[in-house]
N, CA, C and O atoms as a GROMACS GRO file, in nm:
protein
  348
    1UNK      N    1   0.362  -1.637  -0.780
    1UNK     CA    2   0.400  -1.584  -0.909
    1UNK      C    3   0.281  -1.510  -0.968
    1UNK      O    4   0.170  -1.562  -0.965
    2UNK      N    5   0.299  -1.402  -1.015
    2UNK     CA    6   0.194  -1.324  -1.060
    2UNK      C    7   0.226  -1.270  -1.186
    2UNK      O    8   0.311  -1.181  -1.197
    3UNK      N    9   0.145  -1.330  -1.314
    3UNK     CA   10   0.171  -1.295  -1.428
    3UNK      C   11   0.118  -1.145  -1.479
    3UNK      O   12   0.050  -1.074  -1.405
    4UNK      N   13   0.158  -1.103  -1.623
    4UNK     CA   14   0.116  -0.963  -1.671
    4UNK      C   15   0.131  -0.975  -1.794
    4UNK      O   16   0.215  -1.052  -1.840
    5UNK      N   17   0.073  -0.921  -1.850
    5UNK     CA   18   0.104  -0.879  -2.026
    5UNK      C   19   0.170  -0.728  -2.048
    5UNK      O   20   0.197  -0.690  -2.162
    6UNK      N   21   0.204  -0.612  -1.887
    6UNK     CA   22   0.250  -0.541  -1.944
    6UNK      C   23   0.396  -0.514  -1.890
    6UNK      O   24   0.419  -0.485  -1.772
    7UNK      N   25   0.507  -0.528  -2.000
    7UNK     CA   26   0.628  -0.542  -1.948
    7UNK      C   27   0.642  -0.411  -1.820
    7UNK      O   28   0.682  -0.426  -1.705
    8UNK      N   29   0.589  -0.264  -1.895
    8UNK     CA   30   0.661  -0.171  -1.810
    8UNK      C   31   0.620  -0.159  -1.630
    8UNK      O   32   0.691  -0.108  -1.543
    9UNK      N   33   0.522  -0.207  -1.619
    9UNK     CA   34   0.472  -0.288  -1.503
    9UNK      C   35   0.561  -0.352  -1.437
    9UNK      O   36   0.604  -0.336  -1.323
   10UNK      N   37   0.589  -0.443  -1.536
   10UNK     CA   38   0.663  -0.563  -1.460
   10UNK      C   39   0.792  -0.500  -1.400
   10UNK      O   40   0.841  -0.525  -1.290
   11UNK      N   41   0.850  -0.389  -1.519
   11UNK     CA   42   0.992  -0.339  -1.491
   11UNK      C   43   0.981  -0.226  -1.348
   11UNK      O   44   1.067  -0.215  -1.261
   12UNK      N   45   0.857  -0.154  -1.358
   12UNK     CA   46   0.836  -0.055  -1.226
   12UNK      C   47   0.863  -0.190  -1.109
   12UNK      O   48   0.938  -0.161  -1.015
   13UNK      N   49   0.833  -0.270  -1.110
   13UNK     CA   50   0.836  -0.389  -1.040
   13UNK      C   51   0.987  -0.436  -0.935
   13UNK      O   52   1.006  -0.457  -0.815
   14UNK      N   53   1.080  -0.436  -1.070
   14UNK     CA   54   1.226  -0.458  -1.085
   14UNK      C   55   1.300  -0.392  -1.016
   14UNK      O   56   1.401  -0.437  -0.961
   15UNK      N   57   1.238  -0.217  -1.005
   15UNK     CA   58   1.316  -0.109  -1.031
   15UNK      C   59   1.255   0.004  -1.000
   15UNK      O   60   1.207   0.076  -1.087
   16UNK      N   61   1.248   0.042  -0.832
   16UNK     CA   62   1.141   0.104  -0.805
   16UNK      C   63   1.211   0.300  -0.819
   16UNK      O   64   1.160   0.399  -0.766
   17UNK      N   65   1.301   0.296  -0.881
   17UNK     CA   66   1.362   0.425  -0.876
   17UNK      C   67   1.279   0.543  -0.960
   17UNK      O   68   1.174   0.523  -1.021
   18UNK      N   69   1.322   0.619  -0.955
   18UNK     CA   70   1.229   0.773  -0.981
   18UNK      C   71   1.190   0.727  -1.106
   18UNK      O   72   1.230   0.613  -1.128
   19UNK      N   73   1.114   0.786  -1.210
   19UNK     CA   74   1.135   0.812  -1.362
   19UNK      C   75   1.002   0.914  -1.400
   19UNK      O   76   0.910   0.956  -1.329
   20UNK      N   77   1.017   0.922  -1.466
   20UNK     CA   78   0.964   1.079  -1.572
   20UNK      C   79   0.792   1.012  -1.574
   20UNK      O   80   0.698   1.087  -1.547
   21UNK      N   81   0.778   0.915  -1.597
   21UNK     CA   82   0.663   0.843  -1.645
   21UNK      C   83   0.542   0.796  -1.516
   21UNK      O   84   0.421   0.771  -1.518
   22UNK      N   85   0.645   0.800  -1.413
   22UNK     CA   86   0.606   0.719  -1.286
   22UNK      C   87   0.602   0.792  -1.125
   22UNK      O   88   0.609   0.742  -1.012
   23UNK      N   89   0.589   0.921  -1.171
   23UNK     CA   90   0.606   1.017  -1.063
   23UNK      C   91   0.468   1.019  -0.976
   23UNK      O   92   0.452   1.064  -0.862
   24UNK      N   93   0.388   0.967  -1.048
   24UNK     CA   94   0.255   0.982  -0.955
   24UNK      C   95   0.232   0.880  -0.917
   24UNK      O   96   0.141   0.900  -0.837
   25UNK      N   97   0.256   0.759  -0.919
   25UNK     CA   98   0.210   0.631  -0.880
   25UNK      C   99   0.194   0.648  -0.725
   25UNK      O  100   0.271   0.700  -0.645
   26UNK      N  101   0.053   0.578  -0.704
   26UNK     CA  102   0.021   0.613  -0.587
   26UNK      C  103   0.116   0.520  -0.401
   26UNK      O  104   0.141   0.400  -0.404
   27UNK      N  105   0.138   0.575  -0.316
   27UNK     CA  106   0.206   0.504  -0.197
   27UNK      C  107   0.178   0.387  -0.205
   27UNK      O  108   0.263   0.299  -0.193
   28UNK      N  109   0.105   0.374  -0.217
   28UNK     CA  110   0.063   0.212  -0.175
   28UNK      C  111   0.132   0.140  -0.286
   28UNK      O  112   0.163   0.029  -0.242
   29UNK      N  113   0.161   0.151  -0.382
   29UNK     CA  114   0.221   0.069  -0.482
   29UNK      C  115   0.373   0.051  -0.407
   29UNK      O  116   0.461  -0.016  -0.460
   30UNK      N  117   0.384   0.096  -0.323
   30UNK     CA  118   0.518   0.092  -0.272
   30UNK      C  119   0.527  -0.061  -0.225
   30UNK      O  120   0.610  -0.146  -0.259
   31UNK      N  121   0.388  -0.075  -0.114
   31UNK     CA  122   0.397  -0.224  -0.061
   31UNK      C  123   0.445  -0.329  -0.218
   31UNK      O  124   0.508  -0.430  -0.188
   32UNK      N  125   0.424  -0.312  -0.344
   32UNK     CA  126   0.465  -0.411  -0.387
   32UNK      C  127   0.584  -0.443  -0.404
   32UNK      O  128   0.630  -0.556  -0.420
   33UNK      N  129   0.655  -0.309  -0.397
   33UNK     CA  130   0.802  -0.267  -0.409
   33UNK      C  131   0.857  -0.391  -0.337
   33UNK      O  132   0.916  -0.491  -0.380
   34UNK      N  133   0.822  -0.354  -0.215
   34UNK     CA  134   0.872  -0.443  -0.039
   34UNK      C  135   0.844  -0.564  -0.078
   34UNK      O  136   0.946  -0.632  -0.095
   35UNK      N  137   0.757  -0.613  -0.096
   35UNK     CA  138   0.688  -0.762  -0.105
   35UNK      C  139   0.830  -0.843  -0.249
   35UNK      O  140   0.900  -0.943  -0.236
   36UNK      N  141   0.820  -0.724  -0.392
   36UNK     CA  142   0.923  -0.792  -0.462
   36UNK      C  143   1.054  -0.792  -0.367
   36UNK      O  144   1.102  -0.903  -0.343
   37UNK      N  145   1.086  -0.734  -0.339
   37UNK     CA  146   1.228  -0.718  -0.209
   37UNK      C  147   1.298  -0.771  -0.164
   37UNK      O  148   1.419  -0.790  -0.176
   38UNK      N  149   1.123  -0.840  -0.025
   38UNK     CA  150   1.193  -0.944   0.034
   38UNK      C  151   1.109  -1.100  -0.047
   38UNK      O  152   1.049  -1.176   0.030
   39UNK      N  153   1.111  -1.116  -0.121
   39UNK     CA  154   1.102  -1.196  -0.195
   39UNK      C  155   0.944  -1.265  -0.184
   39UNK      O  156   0.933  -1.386  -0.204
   40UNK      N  157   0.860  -1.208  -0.160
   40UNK     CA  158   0.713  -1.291  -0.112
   40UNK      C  159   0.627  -1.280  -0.227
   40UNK      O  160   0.510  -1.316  -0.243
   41UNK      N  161   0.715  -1.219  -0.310
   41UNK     CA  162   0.579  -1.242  -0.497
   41UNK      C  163   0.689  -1.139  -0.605
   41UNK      O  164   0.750  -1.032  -0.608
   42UNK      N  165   0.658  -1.269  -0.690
   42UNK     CA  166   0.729  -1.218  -0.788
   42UNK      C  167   0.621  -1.201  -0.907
   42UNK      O  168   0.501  -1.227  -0.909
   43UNK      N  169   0.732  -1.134  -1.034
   43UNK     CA  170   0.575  -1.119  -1.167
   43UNK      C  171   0.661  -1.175  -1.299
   43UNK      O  172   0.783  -1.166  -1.294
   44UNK      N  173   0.621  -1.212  -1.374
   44UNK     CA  174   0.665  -1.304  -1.466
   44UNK      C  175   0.560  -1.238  -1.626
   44UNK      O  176   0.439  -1.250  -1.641
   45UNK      N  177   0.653  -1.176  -1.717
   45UNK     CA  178   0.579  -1.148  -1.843
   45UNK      C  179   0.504  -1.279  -1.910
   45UNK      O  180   0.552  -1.387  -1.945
   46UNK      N  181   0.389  -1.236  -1.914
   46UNK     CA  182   0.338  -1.339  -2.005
   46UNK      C  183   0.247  -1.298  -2.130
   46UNK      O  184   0.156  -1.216  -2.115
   47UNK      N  185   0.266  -1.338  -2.213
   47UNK     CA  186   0.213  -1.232  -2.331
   47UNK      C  187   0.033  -1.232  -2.355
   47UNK      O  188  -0.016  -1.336  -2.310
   48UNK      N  189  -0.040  -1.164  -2.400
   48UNK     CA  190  -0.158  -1.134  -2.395
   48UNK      C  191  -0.231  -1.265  -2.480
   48UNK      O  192  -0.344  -1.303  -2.447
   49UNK      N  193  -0.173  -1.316  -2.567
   49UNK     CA  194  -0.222  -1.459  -2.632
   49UNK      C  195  -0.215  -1.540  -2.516
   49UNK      O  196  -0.299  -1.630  -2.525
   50UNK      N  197  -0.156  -1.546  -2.423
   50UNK     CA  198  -0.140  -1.660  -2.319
   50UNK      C  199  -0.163  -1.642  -2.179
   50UNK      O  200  -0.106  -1.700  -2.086
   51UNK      N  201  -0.266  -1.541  -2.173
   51UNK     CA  202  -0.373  -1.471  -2.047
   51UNK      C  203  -0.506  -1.483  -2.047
   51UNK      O  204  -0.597  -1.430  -2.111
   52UNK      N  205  -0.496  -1.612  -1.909
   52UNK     CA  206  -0.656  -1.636  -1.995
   52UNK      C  207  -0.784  -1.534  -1.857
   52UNK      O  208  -0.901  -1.563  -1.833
   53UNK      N  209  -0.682  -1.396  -1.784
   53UNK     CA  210  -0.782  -1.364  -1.711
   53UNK      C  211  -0.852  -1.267  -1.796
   53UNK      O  212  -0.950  -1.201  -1.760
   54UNK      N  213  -0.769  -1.260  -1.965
   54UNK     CA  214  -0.821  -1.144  -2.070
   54UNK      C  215  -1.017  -1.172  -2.103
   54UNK      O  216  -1.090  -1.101  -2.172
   55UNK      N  217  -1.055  -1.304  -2.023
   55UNK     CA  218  -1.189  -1.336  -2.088
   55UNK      C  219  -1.266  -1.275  -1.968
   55UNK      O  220  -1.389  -1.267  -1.976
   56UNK      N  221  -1.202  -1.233  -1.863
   56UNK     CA  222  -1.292  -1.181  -1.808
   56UNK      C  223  -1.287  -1.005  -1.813
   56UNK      O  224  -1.359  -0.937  -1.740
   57UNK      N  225  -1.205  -0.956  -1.896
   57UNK     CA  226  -1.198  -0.802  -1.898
   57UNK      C  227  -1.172  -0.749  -2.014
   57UNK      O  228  -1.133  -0.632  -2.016
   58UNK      N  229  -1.194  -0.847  -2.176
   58UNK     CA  230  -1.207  -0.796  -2.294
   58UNK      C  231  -1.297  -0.870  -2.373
   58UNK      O  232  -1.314  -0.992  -2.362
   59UNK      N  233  -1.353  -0.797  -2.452
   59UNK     CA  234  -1.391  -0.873  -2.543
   59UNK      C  235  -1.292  -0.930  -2.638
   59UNK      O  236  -1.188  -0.873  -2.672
   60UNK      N  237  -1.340  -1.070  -2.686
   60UNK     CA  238  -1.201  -1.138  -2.746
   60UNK      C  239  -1.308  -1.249  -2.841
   60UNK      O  240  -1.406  -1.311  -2.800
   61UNK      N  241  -1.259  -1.247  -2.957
   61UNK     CA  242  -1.280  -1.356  -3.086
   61UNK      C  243  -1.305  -1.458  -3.018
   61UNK      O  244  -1.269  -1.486  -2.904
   62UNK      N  245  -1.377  -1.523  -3.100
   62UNK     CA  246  -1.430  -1.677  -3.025
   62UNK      C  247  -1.332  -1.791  -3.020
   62UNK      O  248  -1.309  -1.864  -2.924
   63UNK      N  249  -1.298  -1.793  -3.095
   63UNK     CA  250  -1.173  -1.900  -3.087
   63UNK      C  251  -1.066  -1.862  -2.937
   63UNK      O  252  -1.053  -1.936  -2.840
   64UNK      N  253  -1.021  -1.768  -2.951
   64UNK     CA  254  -0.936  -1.721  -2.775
   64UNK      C  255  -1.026  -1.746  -2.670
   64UNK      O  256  -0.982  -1.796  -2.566
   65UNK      N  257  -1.176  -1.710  -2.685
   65UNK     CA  258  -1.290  -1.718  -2.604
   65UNK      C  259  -1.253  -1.874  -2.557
   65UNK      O  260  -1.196  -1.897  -2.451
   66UNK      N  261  -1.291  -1.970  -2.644
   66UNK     CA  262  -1.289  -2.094  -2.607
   66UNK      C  263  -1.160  -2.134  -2.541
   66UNK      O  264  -1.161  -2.202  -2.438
   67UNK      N  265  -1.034  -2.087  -2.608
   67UNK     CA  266  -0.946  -2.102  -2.578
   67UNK      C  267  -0.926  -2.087  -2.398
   67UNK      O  268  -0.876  -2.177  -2.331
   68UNK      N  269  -0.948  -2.028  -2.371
   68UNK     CA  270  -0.952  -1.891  -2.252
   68UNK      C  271  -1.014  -1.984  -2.154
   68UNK      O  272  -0.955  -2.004  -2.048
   69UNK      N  273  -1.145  -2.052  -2.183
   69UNK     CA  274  -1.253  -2.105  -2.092
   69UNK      C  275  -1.185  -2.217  -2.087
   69UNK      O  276  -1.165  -2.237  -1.967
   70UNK      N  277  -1.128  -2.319  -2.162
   70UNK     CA  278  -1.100  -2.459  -2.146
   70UNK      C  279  -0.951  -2.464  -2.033
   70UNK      O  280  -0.941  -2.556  -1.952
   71UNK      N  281  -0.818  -2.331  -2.044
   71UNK     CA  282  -0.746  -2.346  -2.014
   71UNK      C  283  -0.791  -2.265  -1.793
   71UNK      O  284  -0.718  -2.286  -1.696
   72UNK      N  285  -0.917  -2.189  -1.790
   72UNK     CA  286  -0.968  -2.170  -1.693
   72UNK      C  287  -1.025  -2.336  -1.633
   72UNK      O  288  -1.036  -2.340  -1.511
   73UNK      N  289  -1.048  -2.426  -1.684
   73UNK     CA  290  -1.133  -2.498  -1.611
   73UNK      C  291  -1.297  -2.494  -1.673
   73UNK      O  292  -1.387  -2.579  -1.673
   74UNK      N  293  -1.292  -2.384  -1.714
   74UNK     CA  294  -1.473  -2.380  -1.743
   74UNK      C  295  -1.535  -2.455  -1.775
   74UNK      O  296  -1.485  -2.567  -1.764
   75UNK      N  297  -1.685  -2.449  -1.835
   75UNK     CA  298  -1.750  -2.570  -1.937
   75UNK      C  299  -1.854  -2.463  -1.998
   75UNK      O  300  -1.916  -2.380  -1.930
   76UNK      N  301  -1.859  -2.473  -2.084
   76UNK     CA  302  -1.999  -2.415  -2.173
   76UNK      C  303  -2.087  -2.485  -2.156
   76UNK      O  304  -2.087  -2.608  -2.160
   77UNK      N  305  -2.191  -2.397  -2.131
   77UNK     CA  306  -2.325  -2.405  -2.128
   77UNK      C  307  -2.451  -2.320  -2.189
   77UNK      O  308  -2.430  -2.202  -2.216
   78UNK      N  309  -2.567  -2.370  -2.210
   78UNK     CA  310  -2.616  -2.366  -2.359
   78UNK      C  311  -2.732  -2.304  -2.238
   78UNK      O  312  -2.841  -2.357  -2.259
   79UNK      N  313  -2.736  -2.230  -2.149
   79UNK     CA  314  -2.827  -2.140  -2.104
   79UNK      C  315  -2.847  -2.062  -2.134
   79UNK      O  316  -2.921  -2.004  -2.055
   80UNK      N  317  -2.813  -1.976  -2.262
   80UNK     CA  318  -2.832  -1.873  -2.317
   80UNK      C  319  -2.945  -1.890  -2.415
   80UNK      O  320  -2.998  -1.779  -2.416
   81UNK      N  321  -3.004  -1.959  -2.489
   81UNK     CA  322  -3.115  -2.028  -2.558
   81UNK      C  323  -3.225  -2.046  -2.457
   81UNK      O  324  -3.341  -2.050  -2.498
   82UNK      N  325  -3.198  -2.057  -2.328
   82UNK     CA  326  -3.355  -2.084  -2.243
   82UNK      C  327  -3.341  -1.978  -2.174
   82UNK      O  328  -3.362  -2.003  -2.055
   83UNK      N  329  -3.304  -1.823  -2.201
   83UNK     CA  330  -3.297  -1.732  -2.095
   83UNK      C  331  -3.438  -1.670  -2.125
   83UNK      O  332  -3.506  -1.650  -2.225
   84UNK      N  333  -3.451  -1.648  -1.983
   84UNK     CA  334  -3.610  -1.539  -2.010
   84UNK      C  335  -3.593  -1.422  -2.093
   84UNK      O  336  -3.698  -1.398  -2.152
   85UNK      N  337  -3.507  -1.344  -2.120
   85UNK     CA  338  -3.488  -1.250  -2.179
   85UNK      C  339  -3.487  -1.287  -2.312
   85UNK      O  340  -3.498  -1.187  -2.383
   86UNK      N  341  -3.476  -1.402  -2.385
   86UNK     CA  342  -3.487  -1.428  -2.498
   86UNK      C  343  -3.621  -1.427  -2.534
   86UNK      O  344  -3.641  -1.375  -2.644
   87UNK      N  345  -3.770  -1.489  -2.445
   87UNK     CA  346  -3.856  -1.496  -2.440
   87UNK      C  347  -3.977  -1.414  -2.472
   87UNK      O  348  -4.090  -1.458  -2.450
   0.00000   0.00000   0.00000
């Protein structure tokens, strides 16, 4: 299962037919076409509050930050106070 925050994604996904918007998408996006097809991965909307791979490719408020790290597994750590570059 492979989640997304962007529906029209998900729908090129669904629905690999021509459209106005999607004329250039490159061949290779085709393999995902096949793969949704014969059934070996599917994608599932999930909304951007409830993506926690957003901490590794936005900046995001601290509260989601934490949010983000606890529902990854992470742990905070206070190595940022003994970095040489602080020094």
């Amino acid at each position: 299962m492979m989640h997304s925050d962007n529906a029209g994604s998900i729908a090129l996904t669904k629905d690999p037919t021509f459209h106005a918007h999607s004329k250039h998408i490159d061949v290779q996006f085709h393999y995902t076409w096949e793969q949704v097809d014969e059934k070996d991965v599917a994608f599932k909307y999930l909304p951007t509050d409830h993506m926690p791979a957003d901490i590794m490719t936005k900046a995001l408020p601290h509260s989601k930050h934490e949010k983000f790290t606890m529902l990854l597994g992470l742990s905070h750590t206070d190595h940022c106070n003994n970095s040489p570059l602080q020094q």
